[in-house]
C-alpha positions in Angstrom: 3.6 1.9 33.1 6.3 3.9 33.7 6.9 7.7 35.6 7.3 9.0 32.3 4.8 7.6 30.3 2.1 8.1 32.7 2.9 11.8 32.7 3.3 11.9 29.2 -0.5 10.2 29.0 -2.0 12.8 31.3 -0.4 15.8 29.5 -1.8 14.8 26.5 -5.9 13.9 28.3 -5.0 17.4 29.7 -4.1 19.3 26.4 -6.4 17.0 24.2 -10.2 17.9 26.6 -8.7 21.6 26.9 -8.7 22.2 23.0 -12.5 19.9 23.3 -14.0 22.1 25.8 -12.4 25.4 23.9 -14.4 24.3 20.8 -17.3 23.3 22.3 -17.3 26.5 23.9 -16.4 28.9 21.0 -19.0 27.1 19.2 -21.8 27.6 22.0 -20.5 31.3 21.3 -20.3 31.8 17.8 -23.9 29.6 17.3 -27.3 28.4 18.4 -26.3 24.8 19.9 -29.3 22.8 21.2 -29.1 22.6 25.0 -29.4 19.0 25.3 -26.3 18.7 22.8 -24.1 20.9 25.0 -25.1 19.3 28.3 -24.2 15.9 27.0 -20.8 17.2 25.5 -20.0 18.9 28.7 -21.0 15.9 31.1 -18.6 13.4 28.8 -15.7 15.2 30.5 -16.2 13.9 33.6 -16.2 9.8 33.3 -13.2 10.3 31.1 -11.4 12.9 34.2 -12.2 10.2 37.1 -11.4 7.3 34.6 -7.9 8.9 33.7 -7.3 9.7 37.6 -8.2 6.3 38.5 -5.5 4.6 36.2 -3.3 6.9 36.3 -3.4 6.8 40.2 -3.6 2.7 40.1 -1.3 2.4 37.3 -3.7 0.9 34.9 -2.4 0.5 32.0 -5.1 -0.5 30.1 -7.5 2.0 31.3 -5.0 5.0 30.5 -4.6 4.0 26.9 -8.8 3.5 26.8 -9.0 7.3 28.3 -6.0 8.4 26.0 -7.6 7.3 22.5 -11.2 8.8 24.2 -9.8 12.0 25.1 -8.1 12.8 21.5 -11.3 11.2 19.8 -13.3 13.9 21.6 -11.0 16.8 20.6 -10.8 15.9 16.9 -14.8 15.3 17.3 -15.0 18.8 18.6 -12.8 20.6 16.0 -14.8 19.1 13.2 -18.2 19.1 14.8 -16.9 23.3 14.7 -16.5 23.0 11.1 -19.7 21.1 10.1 -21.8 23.7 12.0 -19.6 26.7 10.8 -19.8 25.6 7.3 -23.1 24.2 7.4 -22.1 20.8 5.9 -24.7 18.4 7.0 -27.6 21.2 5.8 -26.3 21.5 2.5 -26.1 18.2 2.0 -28.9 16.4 3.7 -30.8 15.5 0.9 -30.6 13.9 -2.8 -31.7 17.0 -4.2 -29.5 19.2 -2.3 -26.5 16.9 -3.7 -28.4 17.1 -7.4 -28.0 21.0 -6.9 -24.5 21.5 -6.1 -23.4 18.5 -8.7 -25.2 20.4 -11.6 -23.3 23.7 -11.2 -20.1 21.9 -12.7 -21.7 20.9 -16.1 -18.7 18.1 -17.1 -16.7 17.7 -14.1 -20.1 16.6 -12.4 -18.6 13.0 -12.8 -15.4 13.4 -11.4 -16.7 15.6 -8.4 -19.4 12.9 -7.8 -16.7 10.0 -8.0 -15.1 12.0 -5.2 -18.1 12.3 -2.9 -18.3 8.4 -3.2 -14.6 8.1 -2.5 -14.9 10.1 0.7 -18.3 9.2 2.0 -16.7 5.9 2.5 -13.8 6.7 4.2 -14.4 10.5 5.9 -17.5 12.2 5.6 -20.5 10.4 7.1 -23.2 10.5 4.2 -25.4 8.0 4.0 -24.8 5.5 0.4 -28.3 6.1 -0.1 -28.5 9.7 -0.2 -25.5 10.0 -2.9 -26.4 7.1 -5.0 -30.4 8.6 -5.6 -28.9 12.2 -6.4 -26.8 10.6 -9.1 -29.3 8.5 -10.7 -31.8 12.2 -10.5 -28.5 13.9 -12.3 -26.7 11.1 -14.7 -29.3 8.2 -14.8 -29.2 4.9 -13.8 -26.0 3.7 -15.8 -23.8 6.3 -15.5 -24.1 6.4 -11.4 -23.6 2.8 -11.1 -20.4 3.3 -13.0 -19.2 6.1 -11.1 -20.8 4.5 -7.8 -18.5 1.6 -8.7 -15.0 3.6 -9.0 -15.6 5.8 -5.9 -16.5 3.2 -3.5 -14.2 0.8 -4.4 -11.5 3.0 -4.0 -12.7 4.3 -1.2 -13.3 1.2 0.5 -9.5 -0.1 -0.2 -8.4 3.0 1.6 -10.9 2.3 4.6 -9.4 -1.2 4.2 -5.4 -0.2 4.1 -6.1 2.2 7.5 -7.5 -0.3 9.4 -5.3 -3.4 8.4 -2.1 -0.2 8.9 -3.7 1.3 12.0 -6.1 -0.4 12.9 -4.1 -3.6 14.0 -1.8 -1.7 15.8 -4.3 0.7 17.7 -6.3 -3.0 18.4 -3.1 -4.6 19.6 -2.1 -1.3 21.8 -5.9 -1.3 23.6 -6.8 -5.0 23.8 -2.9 -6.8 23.9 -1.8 -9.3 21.6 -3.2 -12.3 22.9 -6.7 -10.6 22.8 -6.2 -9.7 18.9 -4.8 -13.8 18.7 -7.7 -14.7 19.9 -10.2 -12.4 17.7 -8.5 -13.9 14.5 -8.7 -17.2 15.5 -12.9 -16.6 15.8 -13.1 -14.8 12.7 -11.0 -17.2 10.9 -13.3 -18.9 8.3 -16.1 -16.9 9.1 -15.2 -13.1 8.2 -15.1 -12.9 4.3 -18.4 -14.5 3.4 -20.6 -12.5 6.7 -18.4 -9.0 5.2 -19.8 -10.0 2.2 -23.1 -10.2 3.1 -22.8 -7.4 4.9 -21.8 -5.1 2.3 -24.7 -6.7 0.5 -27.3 -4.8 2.6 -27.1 -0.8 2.9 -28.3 -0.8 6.9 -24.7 -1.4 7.5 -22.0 1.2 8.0 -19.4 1.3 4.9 -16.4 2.9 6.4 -16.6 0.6 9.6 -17.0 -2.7 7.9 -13.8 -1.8 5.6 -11.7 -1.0 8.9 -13.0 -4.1 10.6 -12.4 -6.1 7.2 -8.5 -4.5 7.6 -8.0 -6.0 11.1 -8.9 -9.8 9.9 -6.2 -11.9 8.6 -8.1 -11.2 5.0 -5.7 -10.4 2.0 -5.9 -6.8 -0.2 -6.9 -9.3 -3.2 -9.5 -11.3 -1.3 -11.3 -7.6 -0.3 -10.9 -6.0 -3.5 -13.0 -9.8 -4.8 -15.3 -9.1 -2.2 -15.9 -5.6 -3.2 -15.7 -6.4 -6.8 -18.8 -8.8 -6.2 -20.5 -7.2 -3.2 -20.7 -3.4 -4.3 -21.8 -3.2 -7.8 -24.8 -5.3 -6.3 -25.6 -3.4 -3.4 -25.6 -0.1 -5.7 -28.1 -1.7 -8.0 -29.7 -2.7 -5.2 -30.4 0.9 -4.0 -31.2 2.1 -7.2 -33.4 -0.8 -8.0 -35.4 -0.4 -4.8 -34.8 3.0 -3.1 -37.8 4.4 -4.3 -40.3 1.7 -3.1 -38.2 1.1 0.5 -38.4 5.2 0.7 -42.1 5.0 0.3 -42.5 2.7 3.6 -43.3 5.4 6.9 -42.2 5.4 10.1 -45.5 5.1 11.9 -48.6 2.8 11.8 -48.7 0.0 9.0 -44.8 1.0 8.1 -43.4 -0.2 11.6 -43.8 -3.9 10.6 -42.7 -3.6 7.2 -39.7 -1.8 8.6 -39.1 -4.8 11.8 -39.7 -7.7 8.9 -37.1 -6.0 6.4 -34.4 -5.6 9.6 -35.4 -9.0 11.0 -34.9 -10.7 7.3 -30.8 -8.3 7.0 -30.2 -10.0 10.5 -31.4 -13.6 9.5 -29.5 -13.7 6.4 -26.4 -12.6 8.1 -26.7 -15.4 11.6 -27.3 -17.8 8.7 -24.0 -16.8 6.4 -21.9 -16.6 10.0 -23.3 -20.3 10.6 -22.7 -21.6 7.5 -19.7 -19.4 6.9 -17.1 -22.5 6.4 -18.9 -24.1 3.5 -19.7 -20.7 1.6 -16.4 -19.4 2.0 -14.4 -22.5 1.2 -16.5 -22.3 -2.4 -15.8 -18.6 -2.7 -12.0 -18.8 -2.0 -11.8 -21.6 -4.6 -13.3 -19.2 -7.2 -11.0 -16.3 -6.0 -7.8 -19.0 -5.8 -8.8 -19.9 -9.2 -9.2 -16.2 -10.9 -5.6 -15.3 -9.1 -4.0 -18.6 -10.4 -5.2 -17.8 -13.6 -3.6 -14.2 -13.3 -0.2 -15.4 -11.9 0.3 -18.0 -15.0 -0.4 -15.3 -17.5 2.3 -12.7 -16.0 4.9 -15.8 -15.9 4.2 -16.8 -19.4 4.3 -13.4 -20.6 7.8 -13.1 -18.8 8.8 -16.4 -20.0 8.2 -15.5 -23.9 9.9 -12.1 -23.3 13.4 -13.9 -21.9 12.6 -16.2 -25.1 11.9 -14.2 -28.1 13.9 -11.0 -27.0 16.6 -10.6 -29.1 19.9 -10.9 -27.8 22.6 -7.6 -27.7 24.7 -9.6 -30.5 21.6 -10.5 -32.2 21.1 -6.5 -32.7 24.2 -6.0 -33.2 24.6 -8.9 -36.0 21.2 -7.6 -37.6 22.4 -4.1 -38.2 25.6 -5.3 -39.8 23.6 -7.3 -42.2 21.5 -3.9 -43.1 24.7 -2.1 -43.2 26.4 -4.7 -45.6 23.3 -5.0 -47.7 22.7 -1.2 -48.1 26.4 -1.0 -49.7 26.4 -3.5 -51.7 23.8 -1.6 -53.3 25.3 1.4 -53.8 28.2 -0.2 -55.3 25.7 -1.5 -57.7 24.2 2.1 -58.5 
């Protein structure tokens, strides 16, 4: 690293743990924080101070960038930590029922609003699937969620899949170096599509993360919107389907096994689809190959029957002669 750029990096740890710690502490003001919250907040400063000195002082490249993405992480995590316990967002929203409330006060925009809320719980706000996919069925029914389950996520997960193949690469490539990110394609290749799939099969894994992950594989925008296509309208009948039985298993006593059998059968299924990953995706890449084929031939004959049966500019002009000609010739008649 350079003079500059080194001074550059520690101006903005410097600026970026001064705005965290001025949150956090305006917010230990304004509200009743929990004690063990703010000691761990205040005691993540320090790894990320000695970190920062230590590369900056050895000229670490690596490390500085590490400590430079942590350090802005934790002031955007601050300033929206302020605004989720100012505006009490996880309260109001921490239940099916809450969600069922504040959907009903908008009569026939409900739909549109609860499209929105499973647009953006896959890409910015962290409510769980679950959650928003039982407060619709309680509000519009089983149908009519699915549907608007189906256009939220999808969209949302497309944008969760364009920032991480945009940014995503490039902050990967920034951290880890180019050879590293050669070498994470090359042990994904053939394996990533069909273990995505499975894993947007099951709702124990997290939406928003798989999408970014999916963006930093060598997998194209059709091949994830197939996946999607095939992956989410399942998993949402899935939860609908089951929630209610999965919801009744508890925590304690006879529910612990249940629970350790359920996880232990997600986690089988998905070893198994990474191990046989070659010969499942090879027959779901045919089917996709085939679908897009398909697609590509219709557009070029539809263009190819266009250039032929379009009429010609002397064509037109030849045609309106004729109606002119004709249309005096009758007059002359009359």
């Amino acid at each position: 690293m350079t003079a500059k750029s080194r001074v550059v990096s520690a101006i903005i740890i410097i600026l970026s743990l001064t705005v965290y710690n001025t949150v956090l502490l305006y917010t230990d003001i304004l509200f009743d924080v929990n004690f063990y919250v703010k000691l761990i907040a205040y005691i993540l400063n320090i790894p990320i101070i000695v970190a920062s000195s230590i590369g900056l002082w050895g000229n670490y490249r690596r490390l500085v960038r590490w400590m430079l993405c942590f350090a802005v992480f934790f002031a955007i995590s601050g300033i929206l930590y302020y605004i989720i316990v100012k505006y009490k967002l996880i309260s109001r929203f921490n239940s099916a029922e809450k969600i069922q409330a504040f959907l009903s006060k908008y009569g026939i925009y409900a739909g549109l609003i609860y499209i929105l809320i499973q647009f953006l719980q896959v890409t910015f706000i962290p409510i769980p699937a679950a959650i928003t996919t039982m407060a619709g069925v309680a509000l519009f029914g089983v149908w009519k969620t699915f549907f608007y389950s189906v256009v939220g996520i999808i969209l949302g997960s497309m944008l969760a899949f364009y920032l991480g193949r945009k940014y995503g690469t490039k902050l990967f490539v920034w951290l880890m170096g180019e050879k590293t990110y050669t070498k994470y394609l090359k042990m994904t290749k053939g394996k990533d599509k069909i273990v995505l799939t499975m894993m947007f099969l099951f709702p124990l894994f997290p939406d928003d993360l798989l999408c970014i992950a999916a963006g930093l594989t060598n997998m194209t925008y059709f091949q994830f919107f197939m996946i999607m296509l095939i992956a989410r309208p399942l998993n949402i009948l899935a939860m609908e389907g089951t929630f209610k039985g999965i919801s009744a298993i508890p925590l304690t006593g006879y529910g612990i096994p249940i629970w350790i059998a359920l996880i232990s059968i997600t986690l089988l299924v998905v070893i198994l689809a990474f191990k046989y990953s070659s010969k499942l995706e090879a027959a779901f890449m045919k089917i996709f190959d085939k679908i897009s084929l398909k697609l590509r031939k219709d557009k070029k004959t539809e263009k190819e029957s266009r250039k032929i049966y379009a009429p010609s500019v002397y064509d037109c002009k030849r045609l309106t002669s004729e109606i002119d000609t004709k249309e005096k010739s009758n007059n002359l008649t009359h």
